[in-house]
Each structure stands twice: as C-alpha cells, then as structure tokens.
PDB file of N, H, CA, C and O in Angstrom:
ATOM      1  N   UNK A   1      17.500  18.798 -13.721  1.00  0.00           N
ATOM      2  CA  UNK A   1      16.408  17.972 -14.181  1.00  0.00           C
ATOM      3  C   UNK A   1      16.832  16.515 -14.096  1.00  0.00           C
ATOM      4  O   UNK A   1      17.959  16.089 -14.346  1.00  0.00           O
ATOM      5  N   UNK A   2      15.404  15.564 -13.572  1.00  0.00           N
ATOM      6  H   UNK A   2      14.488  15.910 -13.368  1.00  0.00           H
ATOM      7  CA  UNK A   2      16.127  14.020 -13.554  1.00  0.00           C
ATOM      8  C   UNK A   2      15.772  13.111 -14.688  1.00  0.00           C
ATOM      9  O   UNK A   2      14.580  12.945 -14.948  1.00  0.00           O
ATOM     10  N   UNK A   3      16.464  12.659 -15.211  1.00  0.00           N
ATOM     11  H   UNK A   3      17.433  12.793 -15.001  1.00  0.00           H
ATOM     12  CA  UNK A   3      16.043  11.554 -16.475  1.00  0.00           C
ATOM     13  C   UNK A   3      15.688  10.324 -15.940  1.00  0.00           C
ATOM     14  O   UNK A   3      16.551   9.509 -15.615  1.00  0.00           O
ATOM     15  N   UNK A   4      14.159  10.049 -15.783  1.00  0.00           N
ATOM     16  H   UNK A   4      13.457  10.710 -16.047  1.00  0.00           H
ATOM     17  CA  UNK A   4      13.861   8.589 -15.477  1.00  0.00           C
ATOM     18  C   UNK A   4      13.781   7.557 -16.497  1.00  0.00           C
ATOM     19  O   UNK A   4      12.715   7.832 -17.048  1.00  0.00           O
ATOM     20  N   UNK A   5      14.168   6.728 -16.975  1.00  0.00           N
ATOM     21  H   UNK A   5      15.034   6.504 -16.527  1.00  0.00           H
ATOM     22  CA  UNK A   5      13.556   5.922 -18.094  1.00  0.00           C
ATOM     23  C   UNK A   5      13.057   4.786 -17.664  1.00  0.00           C
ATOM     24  O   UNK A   5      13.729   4.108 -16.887  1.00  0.00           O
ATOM     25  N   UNK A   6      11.751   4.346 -18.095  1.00  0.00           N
ATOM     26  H   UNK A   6      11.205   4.896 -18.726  1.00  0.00           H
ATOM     27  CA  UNK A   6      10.846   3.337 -17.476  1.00  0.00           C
ATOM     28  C   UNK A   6      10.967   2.040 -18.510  1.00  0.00           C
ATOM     29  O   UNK A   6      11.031   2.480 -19.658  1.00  0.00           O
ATOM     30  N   UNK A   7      11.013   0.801 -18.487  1.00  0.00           N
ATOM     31  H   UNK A   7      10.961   0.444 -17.554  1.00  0.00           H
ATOM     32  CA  UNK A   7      10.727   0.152 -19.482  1.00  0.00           C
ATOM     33  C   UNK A   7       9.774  -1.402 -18.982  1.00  0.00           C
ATOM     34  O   UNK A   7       9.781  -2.188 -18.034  1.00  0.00           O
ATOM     35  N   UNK A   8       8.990  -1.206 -20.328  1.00  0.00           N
ATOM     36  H   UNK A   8       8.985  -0.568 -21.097  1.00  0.00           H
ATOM     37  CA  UNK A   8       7.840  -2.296 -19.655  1.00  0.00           C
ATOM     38  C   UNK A   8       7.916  -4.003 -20.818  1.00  0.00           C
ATOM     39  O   UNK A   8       8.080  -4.141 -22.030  1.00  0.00           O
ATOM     40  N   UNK A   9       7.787  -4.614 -20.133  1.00  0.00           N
ATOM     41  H   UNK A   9       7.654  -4.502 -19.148  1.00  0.00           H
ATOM     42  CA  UNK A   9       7.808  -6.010 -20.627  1.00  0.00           C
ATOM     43  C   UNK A   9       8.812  -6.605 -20.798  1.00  0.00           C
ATOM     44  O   UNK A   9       8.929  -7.526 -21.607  1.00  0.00           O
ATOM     45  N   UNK A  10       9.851  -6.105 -19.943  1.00  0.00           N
ATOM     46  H   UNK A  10       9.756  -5.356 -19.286  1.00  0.00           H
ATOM     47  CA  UNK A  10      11.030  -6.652 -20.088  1.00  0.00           C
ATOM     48  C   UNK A  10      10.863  -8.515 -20.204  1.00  0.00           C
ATOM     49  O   UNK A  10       9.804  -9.125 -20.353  1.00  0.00           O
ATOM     50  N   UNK A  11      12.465  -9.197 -20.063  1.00  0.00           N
ATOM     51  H   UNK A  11      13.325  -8.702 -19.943  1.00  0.00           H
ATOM     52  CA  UNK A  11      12.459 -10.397 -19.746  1.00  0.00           C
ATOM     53  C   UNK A  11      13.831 -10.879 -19.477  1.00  0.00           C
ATOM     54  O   UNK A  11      14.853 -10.407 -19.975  1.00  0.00           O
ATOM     55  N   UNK A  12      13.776 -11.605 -18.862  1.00  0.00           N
ATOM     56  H   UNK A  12      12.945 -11.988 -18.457  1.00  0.00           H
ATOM     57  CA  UNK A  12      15.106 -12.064 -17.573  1.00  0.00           C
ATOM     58  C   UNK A  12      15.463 -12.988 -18.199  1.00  0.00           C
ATOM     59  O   UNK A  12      14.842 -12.959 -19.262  1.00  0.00           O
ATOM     60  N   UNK A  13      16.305 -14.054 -18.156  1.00  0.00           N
ATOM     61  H   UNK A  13      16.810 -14.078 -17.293  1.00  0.00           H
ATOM     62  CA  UNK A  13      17.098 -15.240 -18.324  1.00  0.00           C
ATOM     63  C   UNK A  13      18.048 -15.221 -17.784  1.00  0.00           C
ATOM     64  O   UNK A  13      19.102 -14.600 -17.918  1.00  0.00           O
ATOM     65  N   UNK A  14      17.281 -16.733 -16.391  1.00  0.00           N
ATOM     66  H   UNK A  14      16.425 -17.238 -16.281  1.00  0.00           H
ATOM     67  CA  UNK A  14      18.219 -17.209 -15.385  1.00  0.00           C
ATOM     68  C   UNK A  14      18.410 -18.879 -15.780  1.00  0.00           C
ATOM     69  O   UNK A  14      17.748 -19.789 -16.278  1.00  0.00           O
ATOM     70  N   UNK A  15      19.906 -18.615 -15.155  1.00  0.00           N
ATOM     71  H   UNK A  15      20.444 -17.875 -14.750  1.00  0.00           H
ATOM     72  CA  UNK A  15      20.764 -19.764 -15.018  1.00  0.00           C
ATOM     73  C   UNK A  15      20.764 -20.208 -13.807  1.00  0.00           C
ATOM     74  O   UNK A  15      21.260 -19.361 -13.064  1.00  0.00           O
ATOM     75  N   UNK A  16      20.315 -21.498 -13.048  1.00  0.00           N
ATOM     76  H   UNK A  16      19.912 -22.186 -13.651  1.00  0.00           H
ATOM     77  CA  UNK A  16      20.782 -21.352 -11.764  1.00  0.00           C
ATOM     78  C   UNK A  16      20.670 -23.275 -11.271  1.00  0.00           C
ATOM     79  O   UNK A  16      20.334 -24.115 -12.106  1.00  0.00           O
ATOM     80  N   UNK A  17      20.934 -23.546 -10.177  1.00  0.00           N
ATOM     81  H   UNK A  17      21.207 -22.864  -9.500  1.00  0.00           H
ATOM     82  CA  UNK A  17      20.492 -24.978  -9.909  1.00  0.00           C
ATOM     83  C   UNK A  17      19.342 -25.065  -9.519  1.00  0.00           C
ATOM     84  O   UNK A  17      19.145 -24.359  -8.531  1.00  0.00           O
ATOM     85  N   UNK A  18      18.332 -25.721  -9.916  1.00  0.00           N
ATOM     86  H   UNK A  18      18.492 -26.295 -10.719  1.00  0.00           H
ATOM     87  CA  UNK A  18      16.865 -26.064 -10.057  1.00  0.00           C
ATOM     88  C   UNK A  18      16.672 -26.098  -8.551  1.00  0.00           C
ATOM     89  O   UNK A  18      15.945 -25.386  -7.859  1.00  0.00           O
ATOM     90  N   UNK A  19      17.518 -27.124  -8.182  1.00  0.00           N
ATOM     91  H   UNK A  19      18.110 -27.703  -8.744  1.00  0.00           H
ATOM     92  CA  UNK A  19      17.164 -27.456  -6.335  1.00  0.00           C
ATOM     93  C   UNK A  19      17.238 -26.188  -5.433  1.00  0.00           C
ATOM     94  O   UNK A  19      16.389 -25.904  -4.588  1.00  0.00           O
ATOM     95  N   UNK A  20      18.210 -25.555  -5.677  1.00  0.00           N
ATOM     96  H   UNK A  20      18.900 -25.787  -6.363  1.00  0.00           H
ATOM     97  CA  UNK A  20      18.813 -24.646  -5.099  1.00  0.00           C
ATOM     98  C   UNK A  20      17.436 -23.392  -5.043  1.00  0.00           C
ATOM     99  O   UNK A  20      16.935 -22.884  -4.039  1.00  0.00           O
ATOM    100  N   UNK A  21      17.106 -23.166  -6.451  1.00  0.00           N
ATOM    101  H   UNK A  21      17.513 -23.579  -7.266  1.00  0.00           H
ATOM    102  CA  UNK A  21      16.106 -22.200  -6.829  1.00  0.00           C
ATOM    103  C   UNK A  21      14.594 -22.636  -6.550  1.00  0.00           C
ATOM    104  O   UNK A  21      13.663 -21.834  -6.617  1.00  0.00           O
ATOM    105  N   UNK A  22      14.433 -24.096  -6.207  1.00  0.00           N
ATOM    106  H   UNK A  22      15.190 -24.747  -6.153  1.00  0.00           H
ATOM    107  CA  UNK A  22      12.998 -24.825  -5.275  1.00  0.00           C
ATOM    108  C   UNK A  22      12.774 -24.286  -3.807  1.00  0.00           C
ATOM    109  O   UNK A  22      11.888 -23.556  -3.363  1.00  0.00           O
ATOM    110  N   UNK A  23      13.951 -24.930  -3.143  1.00  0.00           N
ATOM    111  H   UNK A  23      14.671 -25.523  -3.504  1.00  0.00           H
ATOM    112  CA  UNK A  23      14.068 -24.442  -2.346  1.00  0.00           C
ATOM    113  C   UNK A  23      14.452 -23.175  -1.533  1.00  0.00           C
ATOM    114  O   UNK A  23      14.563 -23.221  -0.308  1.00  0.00           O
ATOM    115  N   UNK A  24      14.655 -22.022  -2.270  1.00  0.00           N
ATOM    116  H   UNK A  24      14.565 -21.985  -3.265  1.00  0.00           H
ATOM    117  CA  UNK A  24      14.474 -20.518  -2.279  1.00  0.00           C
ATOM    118  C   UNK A  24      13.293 -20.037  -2.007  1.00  0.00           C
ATOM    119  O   UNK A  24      12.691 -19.412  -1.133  1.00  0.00           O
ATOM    120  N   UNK A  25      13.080 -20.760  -3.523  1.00  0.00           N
ATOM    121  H   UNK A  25      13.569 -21.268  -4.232  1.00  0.00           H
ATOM    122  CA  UNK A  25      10.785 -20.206  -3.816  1.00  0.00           C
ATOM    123  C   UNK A  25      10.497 -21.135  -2.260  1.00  0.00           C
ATOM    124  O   UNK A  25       9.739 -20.475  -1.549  1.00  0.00           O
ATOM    125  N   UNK A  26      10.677 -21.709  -1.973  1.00  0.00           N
ATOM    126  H   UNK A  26      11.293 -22.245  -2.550  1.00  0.00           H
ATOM    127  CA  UNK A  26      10.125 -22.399  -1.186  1.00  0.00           C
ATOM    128  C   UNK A  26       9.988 -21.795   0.463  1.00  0.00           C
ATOM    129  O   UNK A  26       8.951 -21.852   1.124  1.00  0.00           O
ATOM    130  N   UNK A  27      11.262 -21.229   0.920  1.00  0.00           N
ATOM    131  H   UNK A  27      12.105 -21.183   0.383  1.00  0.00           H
ATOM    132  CA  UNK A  27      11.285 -19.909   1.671  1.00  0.00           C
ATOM    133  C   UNK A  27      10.748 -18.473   1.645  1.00  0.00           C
ATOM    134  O   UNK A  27      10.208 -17.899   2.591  1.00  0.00           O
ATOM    135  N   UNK A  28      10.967 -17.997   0.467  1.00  0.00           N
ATOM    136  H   UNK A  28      11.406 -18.463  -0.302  1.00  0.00           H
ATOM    137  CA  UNK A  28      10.375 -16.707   0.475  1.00  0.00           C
ATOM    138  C   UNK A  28       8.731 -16.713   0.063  1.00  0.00           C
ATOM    139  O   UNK A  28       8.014 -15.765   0.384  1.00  0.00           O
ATOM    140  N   UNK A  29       8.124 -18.080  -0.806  1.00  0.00           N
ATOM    141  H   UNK A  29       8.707 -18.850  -1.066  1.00  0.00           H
ATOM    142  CA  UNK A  29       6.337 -18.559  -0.538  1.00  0.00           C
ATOM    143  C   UNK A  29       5.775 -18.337   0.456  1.00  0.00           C
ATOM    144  O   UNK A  29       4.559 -18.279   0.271  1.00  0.00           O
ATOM    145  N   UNK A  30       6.136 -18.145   1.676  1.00  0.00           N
ATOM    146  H   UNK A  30       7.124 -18.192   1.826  1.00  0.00           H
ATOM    147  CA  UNK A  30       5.973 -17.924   2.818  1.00  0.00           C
ATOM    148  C   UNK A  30       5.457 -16.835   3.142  1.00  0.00           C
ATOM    149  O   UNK A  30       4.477 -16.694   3.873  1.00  0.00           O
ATOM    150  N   UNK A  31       6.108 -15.965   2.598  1.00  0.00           N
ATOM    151  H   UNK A  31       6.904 -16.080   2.003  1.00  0.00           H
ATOM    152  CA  UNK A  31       5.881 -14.509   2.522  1.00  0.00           C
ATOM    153  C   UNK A  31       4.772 -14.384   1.839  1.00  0.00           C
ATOM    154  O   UNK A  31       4.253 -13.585   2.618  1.00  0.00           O
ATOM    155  N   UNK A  32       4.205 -14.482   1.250  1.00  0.00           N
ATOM    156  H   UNK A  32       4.626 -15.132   0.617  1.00  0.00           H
ATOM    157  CA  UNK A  32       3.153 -14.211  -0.200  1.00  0.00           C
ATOM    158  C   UNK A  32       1.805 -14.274   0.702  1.00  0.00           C
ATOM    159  O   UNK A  32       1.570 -15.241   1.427  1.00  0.00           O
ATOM    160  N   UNK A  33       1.275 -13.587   0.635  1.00  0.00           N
ATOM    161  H   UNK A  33       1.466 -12.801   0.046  1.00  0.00           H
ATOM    162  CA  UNK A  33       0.143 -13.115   1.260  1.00  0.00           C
ATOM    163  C   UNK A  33      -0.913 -13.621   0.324  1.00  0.00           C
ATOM    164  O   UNK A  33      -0.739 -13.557  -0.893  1.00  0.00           O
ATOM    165  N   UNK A  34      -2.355 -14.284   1.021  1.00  0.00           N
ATOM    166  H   UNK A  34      -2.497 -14.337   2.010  1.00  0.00           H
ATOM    167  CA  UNK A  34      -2.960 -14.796   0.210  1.00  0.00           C
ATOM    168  C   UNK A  34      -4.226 -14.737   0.450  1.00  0.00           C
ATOM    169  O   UNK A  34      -5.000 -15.654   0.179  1.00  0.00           O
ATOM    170  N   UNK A  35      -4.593 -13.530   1.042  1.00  0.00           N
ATOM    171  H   UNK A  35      -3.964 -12.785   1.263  1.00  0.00           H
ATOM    172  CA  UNK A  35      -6.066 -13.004   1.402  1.00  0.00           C
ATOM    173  C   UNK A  35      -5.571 -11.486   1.584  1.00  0.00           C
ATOM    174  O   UNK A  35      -5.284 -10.776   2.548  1.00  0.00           O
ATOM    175  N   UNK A  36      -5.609 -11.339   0.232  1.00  0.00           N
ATOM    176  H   UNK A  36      -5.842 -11.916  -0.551  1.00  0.00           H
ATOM    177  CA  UNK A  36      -5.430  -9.434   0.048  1.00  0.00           C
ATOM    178  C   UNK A  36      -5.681  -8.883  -0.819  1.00  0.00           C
ATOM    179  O   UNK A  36      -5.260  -9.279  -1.905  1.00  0.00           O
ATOM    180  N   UNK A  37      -6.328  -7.943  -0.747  1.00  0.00           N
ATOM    181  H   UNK A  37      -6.670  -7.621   0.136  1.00  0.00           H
ATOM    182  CA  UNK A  37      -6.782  -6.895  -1.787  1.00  0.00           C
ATOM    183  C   UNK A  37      -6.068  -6.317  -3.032  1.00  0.00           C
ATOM    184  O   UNK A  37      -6.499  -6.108  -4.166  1.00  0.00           O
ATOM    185  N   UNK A  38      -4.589  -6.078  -2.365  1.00  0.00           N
ATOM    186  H   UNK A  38      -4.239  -6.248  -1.444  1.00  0.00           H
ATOM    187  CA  UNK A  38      -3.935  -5.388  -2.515  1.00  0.00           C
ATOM    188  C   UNK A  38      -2.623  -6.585  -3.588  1.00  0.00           C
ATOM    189  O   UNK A  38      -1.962  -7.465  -3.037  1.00  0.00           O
ATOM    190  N   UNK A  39      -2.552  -6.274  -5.134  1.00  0.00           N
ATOM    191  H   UNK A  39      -3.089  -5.559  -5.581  1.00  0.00           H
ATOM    192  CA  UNK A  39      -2.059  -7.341  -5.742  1.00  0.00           C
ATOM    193  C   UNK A  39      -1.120  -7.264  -6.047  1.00  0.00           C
ATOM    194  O   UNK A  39      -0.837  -8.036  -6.963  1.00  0.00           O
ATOM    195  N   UNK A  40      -0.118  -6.443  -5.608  1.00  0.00           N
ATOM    196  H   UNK A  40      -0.348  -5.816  -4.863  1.00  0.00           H
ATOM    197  CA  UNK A  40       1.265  -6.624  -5.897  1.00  0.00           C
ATOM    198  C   UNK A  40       2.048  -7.896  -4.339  1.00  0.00           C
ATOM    199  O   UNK A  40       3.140  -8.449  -4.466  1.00  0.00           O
ATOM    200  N   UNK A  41       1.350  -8.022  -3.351  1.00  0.00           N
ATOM    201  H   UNK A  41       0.463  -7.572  -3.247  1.00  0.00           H
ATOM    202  CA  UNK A  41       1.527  -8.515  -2.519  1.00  0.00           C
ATOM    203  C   UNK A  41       0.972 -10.491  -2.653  1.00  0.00           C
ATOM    204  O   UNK A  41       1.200 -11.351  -1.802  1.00  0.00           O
ATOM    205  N   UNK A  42       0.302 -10.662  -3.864  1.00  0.00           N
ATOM    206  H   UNK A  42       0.117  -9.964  -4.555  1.00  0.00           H
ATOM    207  CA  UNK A  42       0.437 -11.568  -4.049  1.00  0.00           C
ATOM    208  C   UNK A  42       1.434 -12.596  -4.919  1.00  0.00           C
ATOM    209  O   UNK A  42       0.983 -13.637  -5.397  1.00  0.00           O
ATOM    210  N   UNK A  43       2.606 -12.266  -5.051  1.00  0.00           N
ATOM    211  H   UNK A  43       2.972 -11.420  -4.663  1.00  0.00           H
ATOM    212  CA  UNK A  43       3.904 -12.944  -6.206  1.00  0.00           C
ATOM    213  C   UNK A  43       5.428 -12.751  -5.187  1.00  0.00           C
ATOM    214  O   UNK A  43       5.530 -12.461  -3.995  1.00  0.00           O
ATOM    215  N   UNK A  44       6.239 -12.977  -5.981  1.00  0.00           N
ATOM    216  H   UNK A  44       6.156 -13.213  -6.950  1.00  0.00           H
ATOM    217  CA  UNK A  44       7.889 -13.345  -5.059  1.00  0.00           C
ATOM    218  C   UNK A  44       8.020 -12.352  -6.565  1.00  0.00           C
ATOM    219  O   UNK A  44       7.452 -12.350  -7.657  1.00  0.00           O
ATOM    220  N   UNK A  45       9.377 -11.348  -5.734  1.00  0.00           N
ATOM    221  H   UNK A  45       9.838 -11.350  -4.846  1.00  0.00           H
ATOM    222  CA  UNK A  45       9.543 -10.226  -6.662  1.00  0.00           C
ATOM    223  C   UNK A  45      11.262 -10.842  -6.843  1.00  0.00           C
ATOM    224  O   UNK A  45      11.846 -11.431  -5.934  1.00  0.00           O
ATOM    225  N   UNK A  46      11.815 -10.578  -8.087  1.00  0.00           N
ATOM    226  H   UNK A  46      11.340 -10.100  -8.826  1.00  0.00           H
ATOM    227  CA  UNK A  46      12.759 -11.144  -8.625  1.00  0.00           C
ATOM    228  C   UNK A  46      13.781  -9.904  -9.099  1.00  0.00           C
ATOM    229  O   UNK A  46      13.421  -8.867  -9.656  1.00  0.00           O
ATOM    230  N   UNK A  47      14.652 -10.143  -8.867  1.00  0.00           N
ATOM    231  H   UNK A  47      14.945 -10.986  -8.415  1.00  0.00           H
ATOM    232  CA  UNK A  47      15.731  -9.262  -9.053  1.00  0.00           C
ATOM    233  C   UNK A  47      16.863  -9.595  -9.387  1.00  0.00           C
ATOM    234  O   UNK A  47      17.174 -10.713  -8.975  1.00  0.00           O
ATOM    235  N   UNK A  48      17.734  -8.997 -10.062  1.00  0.00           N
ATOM    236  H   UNK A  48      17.482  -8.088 -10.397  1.00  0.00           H
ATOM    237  CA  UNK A  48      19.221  -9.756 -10.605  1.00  0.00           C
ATOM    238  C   UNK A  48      20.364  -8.405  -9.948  1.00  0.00           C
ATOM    239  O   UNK A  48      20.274  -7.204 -10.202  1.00  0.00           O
ATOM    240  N   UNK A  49      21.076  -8.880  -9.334  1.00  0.00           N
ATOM    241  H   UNK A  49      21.149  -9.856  -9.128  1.00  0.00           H
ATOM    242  CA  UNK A  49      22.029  -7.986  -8.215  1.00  0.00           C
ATOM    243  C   UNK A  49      23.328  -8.777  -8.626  1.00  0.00           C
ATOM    244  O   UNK A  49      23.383  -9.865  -8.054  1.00  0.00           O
ATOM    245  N   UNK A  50      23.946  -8.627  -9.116  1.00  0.00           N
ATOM    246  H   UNK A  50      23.902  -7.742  -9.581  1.00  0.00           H
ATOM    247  CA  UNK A  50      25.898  -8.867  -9.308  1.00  0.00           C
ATOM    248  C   UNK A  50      25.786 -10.311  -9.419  1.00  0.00           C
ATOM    249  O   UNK A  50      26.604 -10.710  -8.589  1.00  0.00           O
ATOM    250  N   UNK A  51      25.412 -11.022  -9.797  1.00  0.00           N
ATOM    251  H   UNK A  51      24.748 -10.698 -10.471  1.00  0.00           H
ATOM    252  CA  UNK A  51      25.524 -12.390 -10.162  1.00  0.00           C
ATOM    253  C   UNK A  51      24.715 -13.291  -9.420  1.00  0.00           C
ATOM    254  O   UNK A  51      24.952 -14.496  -9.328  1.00  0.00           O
ATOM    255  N   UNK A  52      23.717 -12.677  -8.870  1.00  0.00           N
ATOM    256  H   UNK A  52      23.524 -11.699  -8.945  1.00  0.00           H
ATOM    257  CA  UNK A  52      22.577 -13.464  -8.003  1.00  0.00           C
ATOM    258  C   UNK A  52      21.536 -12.692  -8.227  1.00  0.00           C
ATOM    259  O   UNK A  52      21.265 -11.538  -8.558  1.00  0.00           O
ATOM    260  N   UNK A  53      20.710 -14.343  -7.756  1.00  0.00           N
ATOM    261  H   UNK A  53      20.931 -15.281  -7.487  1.00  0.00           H
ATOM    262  CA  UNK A  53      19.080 -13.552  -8.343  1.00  0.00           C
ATOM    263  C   UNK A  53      18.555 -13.658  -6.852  1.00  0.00           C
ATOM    264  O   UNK A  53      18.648 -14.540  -5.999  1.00  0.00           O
ATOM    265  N   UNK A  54      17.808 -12.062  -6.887  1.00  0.00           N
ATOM    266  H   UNK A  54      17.733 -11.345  -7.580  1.00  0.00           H
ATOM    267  CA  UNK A  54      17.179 -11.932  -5.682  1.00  0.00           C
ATOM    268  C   UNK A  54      15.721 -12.264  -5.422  1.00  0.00           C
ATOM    269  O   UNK A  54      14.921 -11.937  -6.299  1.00  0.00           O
ATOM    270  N   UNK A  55      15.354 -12.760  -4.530  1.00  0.00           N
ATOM    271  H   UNK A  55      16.004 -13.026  -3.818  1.00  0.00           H
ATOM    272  CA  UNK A  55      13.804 -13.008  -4.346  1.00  0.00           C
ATOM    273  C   UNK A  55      13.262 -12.287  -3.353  1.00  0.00           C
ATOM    274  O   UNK A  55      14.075 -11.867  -2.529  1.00  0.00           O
ATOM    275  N   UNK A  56      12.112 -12.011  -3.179  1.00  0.00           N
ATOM    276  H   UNK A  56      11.451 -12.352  -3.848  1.00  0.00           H
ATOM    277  CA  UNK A  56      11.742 -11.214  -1.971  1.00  0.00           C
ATOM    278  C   UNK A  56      10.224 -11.063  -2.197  1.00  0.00           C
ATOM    279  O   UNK A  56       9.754 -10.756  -3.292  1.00  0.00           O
ATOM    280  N   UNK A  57       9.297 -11.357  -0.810  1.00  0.00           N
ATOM    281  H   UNK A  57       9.679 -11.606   0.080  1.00  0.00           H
ATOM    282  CA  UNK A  57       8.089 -11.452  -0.798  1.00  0.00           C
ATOM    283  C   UNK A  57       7.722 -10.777   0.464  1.00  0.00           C
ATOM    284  O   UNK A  57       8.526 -10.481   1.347  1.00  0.00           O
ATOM    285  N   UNK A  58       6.155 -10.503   0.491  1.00  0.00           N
ATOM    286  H   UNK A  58       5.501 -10.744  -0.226  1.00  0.00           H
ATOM    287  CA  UNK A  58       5.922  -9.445   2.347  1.00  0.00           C
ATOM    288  C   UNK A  58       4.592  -9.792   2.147  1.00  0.00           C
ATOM    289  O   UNK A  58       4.117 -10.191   1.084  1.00  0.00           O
ATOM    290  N   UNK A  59       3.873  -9.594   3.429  1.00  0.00           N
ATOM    291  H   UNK A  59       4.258  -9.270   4.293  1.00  0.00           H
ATOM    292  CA  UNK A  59       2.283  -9.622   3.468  1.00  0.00           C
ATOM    293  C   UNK A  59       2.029  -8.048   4.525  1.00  0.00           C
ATOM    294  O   UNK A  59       1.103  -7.666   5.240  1.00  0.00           O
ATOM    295  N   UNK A  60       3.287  -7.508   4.173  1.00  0.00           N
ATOM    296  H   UNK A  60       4.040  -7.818   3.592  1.00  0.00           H
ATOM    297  CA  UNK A  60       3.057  -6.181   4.949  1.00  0.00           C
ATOM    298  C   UNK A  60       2.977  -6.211   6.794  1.00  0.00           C
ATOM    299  O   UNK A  60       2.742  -5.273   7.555  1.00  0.00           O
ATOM    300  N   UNK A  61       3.258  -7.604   7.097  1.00  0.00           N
ATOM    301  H   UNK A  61       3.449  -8.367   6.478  1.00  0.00           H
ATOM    302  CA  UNK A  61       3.691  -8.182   8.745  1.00  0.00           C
ATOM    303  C   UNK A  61       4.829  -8.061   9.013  1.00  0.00           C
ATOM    304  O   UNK A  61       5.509  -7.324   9.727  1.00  0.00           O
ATOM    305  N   UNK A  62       5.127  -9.707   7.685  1.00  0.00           N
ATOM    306  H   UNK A  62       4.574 -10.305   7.105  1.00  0.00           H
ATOM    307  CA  UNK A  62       6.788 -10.090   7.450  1.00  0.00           C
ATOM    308  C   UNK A  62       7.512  -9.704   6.322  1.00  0.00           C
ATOM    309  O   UNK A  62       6.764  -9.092   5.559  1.00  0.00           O
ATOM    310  N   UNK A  63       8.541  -9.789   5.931  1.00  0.00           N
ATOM    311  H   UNK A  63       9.149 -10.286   6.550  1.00  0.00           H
ATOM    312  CA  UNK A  63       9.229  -9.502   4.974  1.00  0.00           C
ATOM    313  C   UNK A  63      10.355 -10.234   4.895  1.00  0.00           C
ATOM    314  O   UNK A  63      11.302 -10.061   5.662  1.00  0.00           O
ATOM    315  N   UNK A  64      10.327 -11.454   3.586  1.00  0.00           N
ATOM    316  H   UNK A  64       9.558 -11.594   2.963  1.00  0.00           H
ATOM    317  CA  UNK A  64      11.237 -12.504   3.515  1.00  0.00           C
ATOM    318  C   UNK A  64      12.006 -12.524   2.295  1.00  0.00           C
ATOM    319  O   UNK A  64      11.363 -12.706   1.261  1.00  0.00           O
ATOM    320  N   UNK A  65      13.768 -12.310   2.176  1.00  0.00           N
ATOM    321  H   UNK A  65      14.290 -12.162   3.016  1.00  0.00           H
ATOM    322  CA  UNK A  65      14.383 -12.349   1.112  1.00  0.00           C
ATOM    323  C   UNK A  65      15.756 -12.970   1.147  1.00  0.00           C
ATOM    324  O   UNK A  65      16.643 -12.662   1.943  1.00  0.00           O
ATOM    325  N   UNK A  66      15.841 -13.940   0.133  1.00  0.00           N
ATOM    326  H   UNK A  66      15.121 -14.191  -0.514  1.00  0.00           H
ATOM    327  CA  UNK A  66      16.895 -14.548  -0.153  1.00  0.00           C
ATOM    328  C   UNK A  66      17.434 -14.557  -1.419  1.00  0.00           C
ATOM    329  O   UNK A  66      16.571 -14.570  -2.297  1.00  0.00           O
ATOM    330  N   UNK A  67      18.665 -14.553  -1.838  1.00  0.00           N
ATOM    331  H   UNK A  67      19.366 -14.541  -1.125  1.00  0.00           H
ATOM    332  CA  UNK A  67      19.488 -14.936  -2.844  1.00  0.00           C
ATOM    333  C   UNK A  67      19.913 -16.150  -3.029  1.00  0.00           C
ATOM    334  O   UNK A  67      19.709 -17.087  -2.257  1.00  0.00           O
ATOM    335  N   UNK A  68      20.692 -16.205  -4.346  1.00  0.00           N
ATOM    336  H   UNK A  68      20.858 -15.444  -4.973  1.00  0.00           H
ATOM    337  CA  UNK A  68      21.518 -17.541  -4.822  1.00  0.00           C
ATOM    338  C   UNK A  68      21.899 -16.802  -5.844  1.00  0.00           C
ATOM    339  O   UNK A  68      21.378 -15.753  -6.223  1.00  0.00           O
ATOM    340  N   UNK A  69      23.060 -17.505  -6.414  1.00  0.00           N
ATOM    341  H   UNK A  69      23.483 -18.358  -6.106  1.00  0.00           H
ATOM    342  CA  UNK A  69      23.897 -17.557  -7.179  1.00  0.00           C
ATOM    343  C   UNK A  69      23.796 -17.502  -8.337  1.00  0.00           C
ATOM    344  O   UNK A  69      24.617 -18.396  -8.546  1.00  0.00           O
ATOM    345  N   UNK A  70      23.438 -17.169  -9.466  1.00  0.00           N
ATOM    346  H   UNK A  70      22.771 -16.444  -9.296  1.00  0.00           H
ATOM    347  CA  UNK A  70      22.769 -17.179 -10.846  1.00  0.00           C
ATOM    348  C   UNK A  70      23.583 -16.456 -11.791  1.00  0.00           C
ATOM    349  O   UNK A  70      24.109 -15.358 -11.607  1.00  0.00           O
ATOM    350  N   UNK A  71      23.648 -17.359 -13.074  1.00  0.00           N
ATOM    351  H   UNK A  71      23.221 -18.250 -13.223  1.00  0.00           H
ATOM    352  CA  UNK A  71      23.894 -16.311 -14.477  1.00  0.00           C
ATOM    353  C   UNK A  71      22.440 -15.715 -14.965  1.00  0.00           C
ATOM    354  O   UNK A  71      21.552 -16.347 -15.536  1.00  0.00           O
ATOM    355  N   UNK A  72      22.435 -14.218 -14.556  1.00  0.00           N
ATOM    356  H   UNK A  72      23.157 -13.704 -14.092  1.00  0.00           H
ATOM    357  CA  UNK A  72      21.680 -13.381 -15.128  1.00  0.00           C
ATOM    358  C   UNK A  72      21.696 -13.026 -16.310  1.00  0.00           C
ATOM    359  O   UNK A  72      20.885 -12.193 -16.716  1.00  0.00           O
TER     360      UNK A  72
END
C-alpha cells in the first residue's frame, strides 16, 4: 500500500538577490501563456531543490526553467 500525504496552503520563504530573482522571472515570463483556457498554465511554478529555487513556466509549445541560488 502507498502513503500519499497531500498538504494544502503551504508557504515558502525565500532568500535570494532581488536582481538575480528579476531577472529569472523575467526569463521564464516568457513561458506563461496568456490566451488559455486552461489555468494552471497561466503563473511561473516555484520550487525549492537543495538550496535553489526553481522556476518553471510552458504554454504547452515551450517549456522554460531556470534556477538560482536561494535560502529556502
């Protein structure tokens, strides 16, 4: 048997350089699809991986993701 545990409303706290993290959003914005039905495809999805925060966006064409360096 598999034990999933789901949890909802979490919340993150990042550390990171402002510029560094502009110009990230600023690459993976790109990605963000903005004539779609479909609404998980409109936001930059955020992730915390070993000491970097991950970003990553798609319009289901492209698919654009970058990191940086962050206290998670």
């Amino acid at each position: 048997m598999t034990s999933v545990d789901t949890v909802v409303a979490t919340s993150m706290r990042v550390t990171c350089a402002k510029d560094e993290l502009a110009e990230k959003l600023q690459v993976v914005g790109r990605g963000v699809s903005t004539r779609t039905s479909v609404q998980i495809l409109a936001g930059i999805y955020l992730r915390a991986v070993g000491g970097q925060l991950a970003l990553s966006s798609t319009d289901m064409e492209i698919s654009l993701r970058v990191a940086l360096d962050a206290q998670v």
